[in-house]
Residue frames as qw, qx, qy, qz and C-alpha x, y, z in Angstrom:
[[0.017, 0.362, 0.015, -0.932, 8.24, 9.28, 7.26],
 [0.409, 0.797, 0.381, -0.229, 4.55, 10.38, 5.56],
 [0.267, 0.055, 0.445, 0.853, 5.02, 11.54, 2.04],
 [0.342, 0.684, 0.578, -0.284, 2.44, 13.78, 1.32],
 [0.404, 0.274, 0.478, 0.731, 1.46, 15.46, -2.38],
 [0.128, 0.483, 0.082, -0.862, 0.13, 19.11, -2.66],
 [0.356, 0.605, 0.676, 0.226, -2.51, 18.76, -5.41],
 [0.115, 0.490, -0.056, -0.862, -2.44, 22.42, -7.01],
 [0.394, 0.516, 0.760, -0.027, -5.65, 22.09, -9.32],
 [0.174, 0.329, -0.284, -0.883, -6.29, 24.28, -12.74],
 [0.651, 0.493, -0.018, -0.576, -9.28, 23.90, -15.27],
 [0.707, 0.489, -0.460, -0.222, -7.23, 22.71, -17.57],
 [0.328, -0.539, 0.755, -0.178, -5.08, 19.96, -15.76],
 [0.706, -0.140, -0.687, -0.098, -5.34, 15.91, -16.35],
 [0.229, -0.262, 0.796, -0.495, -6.09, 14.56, -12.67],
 [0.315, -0.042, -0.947, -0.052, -7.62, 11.27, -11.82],
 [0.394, -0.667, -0.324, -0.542, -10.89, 10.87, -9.80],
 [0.780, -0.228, -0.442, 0.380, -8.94, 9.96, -6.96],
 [0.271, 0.440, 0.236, 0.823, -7.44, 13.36, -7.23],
 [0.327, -0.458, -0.347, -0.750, -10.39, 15.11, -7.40],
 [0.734, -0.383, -0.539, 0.156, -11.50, 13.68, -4.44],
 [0.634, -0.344, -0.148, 0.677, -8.48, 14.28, -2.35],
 [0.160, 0.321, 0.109, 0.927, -8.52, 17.99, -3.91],
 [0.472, -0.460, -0.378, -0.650, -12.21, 18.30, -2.56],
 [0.738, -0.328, -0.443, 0.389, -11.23, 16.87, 0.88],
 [0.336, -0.040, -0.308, 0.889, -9.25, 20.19, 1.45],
 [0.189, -0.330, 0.070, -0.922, -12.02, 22.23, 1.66],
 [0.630, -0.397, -0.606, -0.279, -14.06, 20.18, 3.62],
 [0.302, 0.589, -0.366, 0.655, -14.08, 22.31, 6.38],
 [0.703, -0.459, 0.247, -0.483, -16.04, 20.78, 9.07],
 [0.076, 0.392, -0.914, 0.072, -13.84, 17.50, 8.68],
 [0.576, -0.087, 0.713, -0.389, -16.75, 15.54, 8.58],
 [0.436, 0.127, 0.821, 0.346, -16.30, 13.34, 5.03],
 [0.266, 0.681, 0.681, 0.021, -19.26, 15.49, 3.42],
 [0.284, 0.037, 0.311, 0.906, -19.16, 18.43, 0.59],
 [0.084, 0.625, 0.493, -0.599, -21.45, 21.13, 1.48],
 [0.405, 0.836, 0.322, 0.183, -22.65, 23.82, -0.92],
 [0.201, -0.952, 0.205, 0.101, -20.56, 26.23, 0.64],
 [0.670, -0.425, 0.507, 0.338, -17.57, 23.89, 0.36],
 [0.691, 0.351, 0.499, 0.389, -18.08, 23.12, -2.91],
 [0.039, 0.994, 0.098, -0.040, -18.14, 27.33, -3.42],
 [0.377, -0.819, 0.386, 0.196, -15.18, 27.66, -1.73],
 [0.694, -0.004, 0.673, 0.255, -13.35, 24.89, -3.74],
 [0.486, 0.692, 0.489, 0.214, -14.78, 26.53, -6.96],
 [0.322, -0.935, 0.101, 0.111, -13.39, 29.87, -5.68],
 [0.584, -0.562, 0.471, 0.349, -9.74, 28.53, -5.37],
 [0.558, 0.117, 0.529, 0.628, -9.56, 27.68, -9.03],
 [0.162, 0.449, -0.119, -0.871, -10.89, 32.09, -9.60],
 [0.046, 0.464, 0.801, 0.377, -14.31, 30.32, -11.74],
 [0.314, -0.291, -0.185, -0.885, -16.44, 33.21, -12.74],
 [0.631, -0.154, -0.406, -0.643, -19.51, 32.61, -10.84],
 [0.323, 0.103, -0.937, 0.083, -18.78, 30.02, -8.45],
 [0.347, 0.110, 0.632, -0.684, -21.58, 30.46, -6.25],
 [0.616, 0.373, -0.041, -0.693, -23.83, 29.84, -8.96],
 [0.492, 0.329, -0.803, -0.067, -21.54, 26.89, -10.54],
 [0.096, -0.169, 0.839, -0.508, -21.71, 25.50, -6.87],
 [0.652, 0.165, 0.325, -0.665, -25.36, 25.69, -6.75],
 [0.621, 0.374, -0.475, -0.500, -25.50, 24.22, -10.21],
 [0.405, 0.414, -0.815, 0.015, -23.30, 21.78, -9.37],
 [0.300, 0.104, 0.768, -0.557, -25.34, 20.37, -5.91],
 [0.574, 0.279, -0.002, -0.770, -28.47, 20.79, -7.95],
 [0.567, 0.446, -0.623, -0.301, -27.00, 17.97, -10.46],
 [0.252, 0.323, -0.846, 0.342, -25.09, 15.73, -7.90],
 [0.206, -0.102, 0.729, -0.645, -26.95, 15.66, -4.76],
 [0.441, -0.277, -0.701, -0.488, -29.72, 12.85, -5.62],
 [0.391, -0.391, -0.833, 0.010, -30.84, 12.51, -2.48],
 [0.055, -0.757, -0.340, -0.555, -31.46, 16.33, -1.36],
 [0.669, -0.639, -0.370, 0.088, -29.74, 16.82, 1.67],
 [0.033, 0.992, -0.121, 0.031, -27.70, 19.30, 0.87],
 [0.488, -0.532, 0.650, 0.238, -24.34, 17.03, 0.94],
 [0.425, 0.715, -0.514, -0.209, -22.52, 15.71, -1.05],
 [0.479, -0.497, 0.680, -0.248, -21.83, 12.14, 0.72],
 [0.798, -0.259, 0.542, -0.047, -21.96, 9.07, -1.25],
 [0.576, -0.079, 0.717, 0.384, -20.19, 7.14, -4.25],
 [0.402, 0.655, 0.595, 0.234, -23.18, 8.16, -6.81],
 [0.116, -0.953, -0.120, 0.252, -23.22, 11.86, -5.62],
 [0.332, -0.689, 0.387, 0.516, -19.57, 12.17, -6.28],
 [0.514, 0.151, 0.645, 0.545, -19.32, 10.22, -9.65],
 [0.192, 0.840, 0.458, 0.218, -22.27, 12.91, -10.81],
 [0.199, -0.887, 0.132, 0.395, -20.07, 15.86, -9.14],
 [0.562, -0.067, 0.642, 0.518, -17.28, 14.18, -11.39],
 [0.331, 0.434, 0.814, 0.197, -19.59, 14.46, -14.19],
 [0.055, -0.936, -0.299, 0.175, -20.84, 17.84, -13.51],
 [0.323, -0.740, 0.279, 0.520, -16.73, 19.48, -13.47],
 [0.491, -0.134, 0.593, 0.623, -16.34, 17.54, -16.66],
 [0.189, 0.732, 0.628, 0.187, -19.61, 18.90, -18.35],
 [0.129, -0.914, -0.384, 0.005, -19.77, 22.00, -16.90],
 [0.552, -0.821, 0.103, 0.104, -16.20, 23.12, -15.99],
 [0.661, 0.618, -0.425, 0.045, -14.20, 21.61, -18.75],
 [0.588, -0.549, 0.587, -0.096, -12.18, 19.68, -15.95],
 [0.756, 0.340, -0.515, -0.220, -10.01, 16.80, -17.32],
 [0.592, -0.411, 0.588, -0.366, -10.87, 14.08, -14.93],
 [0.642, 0.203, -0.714, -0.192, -10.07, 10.30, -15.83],
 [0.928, -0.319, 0.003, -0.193, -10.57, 7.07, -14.00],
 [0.166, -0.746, 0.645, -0.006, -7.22, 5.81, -12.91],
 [0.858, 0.184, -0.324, -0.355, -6.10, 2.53, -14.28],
 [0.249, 0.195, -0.930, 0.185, -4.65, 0.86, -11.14]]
């Protein structure tokens, strides 16, 4: 039997980048590995941030180094990381297994 874990995400929470991730997965609503602007809206949205269209933008602006409007590789995400903790007060940590 599949265990699976409901990730219910707040501002203020500890969560790991792993996490984060897997939180950002649910809104990835074309199922195709990559974190749109819109997703990243929506996602922003769910935790009732003032602004989130604007955060969203912000937050693509920062992240997305190579301008394609995703969100899709290793760098992109560590800077999204970066961006929630800067910008969003998120308490995100590196997991230590």
């Amino acid at each position: 039997m599949a265990l699976m874990r409901c990730i219910q995400v707040h501002p203020s929470r500890e969560m790991t980048v792993d996490e984060f991730k897997a939180w950002l997965r649910h809104f990835d609503a074309d199922h195709d590995g990559l974190i749109s602007q819109e997703e990243l809206k929506d996602a922003l949205n769910s935790l009732r941030v003032w602004f989130g269209w604007w955060k969203a933008r912000q937050g693509m602006k920062e992240a997305d180094c190579n301008h394609n409007g995703q969100i899709d590789n290793a760098k992109e995400i560590e800077k999204l990381v970066n961006y929630a903790q800067r910008r969003l007060h998120m308490k995100i940590y590196q997991s230590d297994w």
